[in-house]
N, C-alpha and C positions, 0 to 999 in steps of 0.2 A: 865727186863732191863739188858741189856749186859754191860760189860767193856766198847768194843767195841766202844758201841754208848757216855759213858761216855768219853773216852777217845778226841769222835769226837767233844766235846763240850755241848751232851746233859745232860742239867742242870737236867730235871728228872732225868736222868740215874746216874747222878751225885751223889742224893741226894739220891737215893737211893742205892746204893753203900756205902755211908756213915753209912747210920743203919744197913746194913748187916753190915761192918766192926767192927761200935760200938755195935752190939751185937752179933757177931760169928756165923748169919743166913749164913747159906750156904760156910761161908769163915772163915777161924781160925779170931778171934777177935782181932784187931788191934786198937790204940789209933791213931796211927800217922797215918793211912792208914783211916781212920771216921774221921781224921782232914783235911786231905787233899782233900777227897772229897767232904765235908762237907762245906769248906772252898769254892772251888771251885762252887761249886754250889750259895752259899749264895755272889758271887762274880759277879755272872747274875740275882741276884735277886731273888733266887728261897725262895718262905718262907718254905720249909722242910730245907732247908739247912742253914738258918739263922737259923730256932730253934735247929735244930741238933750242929750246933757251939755253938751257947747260953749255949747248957747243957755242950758240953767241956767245953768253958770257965769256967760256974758255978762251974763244979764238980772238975774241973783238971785235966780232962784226955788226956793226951797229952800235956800242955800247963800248963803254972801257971795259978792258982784257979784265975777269974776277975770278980767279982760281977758287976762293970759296965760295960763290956763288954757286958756281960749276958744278962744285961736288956736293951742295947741298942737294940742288937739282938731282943731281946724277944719283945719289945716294936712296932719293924718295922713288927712284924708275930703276934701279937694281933688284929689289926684290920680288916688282913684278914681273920684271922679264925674267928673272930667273924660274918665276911661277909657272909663268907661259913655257918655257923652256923645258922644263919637266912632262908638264903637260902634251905635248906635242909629243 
């Protein structure tokens, strides 16, 4: 996944940008830089990007620690991984 394609709107490219950033795969590791795309993504509905914010929220990285935040997040990407889950 590129910038690139991130930049153009796409929500995978997004969300995956975000875990490189919050874990320094391939990019020096950034909070603000995994919030912003993270954010973005979970803003087109993507569920890696909802859960990827959930754990900022939870943990504080980037942002004040929000336990409900977290689990609203978390709550809207449970059912579809549980989908996927099944499915597989």
């Amino acid at each position: 996944m590129s910038r690139q394609a991130a930049e153009a709107g796409d929500a995978d490219a997004m969300a995956h940008l975000g875990h490189m950033f919050a874990n320094g795969a391939g990019v020096p590791a950034s909070n603000a830089s995994a919030l912003r795309w993270f954010r973005a993504a979970a803003e087109r509905g993507h569920p890696s990007g909802q859960y990827g914010l959930g754990y900022l929220h939870l943990a504080g990285y980037g942002l004040p620690k929000d336990a409900a935040a977290a689990l609203a997040l978390f709550t809207k990407v449970a059912p579809i991984r549980l989908l996927l889950k099944r499915a597989l």
